[in-house]
C-alpha positions as CSV (number, residue, x, y, z in Angstrom):
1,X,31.5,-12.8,81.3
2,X,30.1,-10.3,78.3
3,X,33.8,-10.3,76.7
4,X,33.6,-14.0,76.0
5,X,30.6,-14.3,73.7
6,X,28.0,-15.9,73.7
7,X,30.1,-18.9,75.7
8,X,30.5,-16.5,78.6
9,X,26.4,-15.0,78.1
10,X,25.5,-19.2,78.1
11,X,27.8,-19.3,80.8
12,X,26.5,-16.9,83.2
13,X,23.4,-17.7,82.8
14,X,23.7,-21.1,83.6
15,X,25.4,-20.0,86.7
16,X,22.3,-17.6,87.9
17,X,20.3,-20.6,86.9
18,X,21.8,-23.0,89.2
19,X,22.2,-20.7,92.0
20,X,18.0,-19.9,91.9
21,X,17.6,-23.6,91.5
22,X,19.3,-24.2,95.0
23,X,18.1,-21.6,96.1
24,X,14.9,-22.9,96.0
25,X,15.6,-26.6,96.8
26,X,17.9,-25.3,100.4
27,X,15.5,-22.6,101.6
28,X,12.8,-25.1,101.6
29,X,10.4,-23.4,99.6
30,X,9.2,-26.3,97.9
31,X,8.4,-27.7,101.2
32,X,6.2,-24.2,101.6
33,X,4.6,-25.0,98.4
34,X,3.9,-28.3,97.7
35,X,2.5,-28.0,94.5
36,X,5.1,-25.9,93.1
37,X,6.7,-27.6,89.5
38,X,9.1,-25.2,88.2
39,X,11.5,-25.4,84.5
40,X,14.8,-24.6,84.2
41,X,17.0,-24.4,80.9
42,X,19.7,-26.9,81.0
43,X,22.4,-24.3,81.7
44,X,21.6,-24.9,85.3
45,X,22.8,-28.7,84.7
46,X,25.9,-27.1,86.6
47,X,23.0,-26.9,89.5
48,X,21.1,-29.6,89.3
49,X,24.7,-31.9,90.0
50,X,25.6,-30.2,92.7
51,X,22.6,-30.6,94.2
52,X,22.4,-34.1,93.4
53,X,26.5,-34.9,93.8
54,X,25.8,-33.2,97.4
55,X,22.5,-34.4,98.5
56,X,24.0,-35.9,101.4
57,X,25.1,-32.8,102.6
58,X,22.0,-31.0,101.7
59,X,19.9,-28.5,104.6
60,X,17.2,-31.1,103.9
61,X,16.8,-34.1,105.9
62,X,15.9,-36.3,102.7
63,X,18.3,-35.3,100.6
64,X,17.9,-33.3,97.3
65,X,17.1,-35.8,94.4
66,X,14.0,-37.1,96.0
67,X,12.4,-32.9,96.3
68,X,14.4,-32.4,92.6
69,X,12.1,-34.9,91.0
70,X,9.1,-34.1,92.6
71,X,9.1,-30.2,91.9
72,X,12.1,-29.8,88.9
73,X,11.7,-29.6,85.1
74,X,14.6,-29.3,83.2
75,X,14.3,-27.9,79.1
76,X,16.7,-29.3,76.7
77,X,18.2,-25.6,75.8
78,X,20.7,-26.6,73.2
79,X,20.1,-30.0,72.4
80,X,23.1,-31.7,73.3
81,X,22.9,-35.5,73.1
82,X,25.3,-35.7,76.8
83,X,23.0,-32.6,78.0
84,X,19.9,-34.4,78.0
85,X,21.4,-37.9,79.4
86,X,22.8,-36.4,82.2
87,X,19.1,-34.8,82.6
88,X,17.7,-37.6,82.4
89,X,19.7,-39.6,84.5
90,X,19.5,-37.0,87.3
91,X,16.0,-36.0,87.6
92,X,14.5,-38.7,85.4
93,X,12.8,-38.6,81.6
94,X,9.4,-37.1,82.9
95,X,11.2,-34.5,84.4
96,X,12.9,-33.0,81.1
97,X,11.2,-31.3,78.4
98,X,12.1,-30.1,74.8
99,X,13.1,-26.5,74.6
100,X,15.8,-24.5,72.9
101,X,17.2,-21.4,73.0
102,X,15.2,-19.4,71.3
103,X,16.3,-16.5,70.3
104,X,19.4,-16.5,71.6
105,X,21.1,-19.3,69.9
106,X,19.2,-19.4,66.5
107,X,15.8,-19.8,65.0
108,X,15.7,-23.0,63.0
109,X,13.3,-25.6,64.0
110,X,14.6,-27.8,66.3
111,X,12.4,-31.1,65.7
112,X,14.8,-32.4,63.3
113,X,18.1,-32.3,65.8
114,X,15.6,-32.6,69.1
115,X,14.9,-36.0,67.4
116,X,18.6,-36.8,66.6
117,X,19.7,-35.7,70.0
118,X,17.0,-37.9,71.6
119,X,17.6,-41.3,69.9
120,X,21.8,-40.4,70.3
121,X,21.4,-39.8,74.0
122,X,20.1,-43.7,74.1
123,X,16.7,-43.0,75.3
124,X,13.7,-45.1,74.7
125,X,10.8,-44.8,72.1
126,X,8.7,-43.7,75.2
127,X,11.3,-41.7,76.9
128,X,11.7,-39.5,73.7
129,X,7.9,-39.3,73.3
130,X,7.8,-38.2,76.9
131,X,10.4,-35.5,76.3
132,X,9.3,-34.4,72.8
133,X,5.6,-33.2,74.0
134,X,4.2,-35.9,76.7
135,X,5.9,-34.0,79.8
136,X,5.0,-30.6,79.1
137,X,1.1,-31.3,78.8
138,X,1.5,-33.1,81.3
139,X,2.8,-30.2,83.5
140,X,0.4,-27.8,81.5
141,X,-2.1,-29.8,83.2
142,X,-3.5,-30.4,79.1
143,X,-2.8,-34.2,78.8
């Protein structure tokens, strides 16, 4: 994908992303480790539907969403409003932290458009809270 940019660098990425993610989720490893949270950048969105659009189809007996909320984080990445919906609606808002893409992307501070994104995808006061810091002590363990 290098002679497309950094669309086609995003791109791929997202795709090794996805593939780890069910990786992990199929091969039963967080069955294995039980205590196991991981984070992945939103490019494996791309992942984290299939599993989900698939679960009834999945190697596990209950299904995907139920082990994806349980064990998945998902990092905002790029801060897109739909991104972070579709993150949210999937694995829930305490499973979706702020990140970006740092330094691939840019450098700016992203607490100005994290906020914008946040209150654009429709979230809640709580919700964004959650997202903005909450989750990730939480799953720092420094909450």
């Amino acid at each position: 994908m290098a002679p497309y940019g950094l669309v086609g660098t995003l791109f791929a990425r997202g795709t090794v992303n996805s593939a780890c993610l069910i990786a992990l989720i199929e091969g039963g490893v967080f069955s294995e480790l039980p205590g196991l949270r991981i984070v992945v950048t939103a490019h494996a969105i791309g992942g984290l539907a299939m599993a989900a659009g698939l679960s009834s189809r999945s190697l596990l007996p209950g299904g995907t969403i139920e082990v994806m909320r349980r064990h998945v984080f998902i990092d905002t990445t790029l801060i897109q409003p739909a991104v972070i919906r579709a993150c949210v609606d999937l694995l829930g808002a305490d499973n979706v932290v702020a990140g970006s893409d740092w330094p691939i992307a840019g450098e700016a501070p992203i607490a100005a458009a994290l906020t914008d994104a946040l209150q654009q995808a429709g979230l809640s006061e709580a919700e964004q809270d959650a997202i903005a810091a909450g989750n990730c002590l939480r799953l720092l363990g420094l909450d």
